[in-house]
N, C-alpha and C positions, 0 to 999 in steps of 0.2 A: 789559572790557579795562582801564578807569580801576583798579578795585578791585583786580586783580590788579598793575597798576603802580603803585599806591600802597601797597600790599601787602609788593613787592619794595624799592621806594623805603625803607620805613618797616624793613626787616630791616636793609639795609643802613648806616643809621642807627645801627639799634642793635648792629648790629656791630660800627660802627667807635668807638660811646661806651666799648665795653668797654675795650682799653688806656689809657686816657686816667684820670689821675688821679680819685678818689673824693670829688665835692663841688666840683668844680672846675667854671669857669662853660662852659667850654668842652662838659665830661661833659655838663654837665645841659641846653644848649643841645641838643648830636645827641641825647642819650636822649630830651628831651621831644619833639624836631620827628620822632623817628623815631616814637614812642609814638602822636601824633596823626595823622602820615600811615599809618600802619599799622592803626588801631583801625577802621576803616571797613570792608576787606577783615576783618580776624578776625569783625568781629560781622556781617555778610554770607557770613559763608566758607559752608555750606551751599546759600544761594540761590547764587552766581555758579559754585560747583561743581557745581550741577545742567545750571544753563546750560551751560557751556564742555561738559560731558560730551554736552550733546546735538549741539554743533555738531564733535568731533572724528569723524574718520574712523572706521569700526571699532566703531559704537556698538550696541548690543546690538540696536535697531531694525533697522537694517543687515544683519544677520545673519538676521534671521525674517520678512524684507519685512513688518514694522509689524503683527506680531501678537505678543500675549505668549506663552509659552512654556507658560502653563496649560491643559491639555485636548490636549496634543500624545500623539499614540501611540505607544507604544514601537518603535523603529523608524524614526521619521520625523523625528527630529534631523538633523545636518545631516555627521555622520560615518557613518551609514547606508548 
């Protein structure tokens, strides 16, 4: 939950450096504090995206009561 609000923290950052004059101490103030709070989540983005995916509702486990899908029968999916 950190990664991902530091994540959002660090977009919005760099969203709000973009109108702002080019070189100006203001710009390079939000670009670099967005840059640094943001760089944690991008280079974690795989691992906290595996997580979050297992703790949402709806997650493929969910669906096959906690077997994988390989070696199922024709027939025995779950629109059958």
């Amino acid at each position: 939950m950190a990664l991902g609000a530091a994540g959002l923290a660090g977009a919005v950052l760099l969203a709000a450096s973009v109108p702002m004059p080019a070189r100006s101490l203001m710009h390079d103030l939000t670009y670099g504090t967005g840059a640094l709070a943001s760089a944690p989540a991008v280079l974690a983005y795989p691992v906290w995206l595996i997580v979050l995916s297992y703790r949402l509702p709806g997650h493929l486990a969910d669906h096959t009561g906690g077997r994988s899908q390989r070696g199922r029968t024709k027939g025995s999916g779950l629109n059958a």
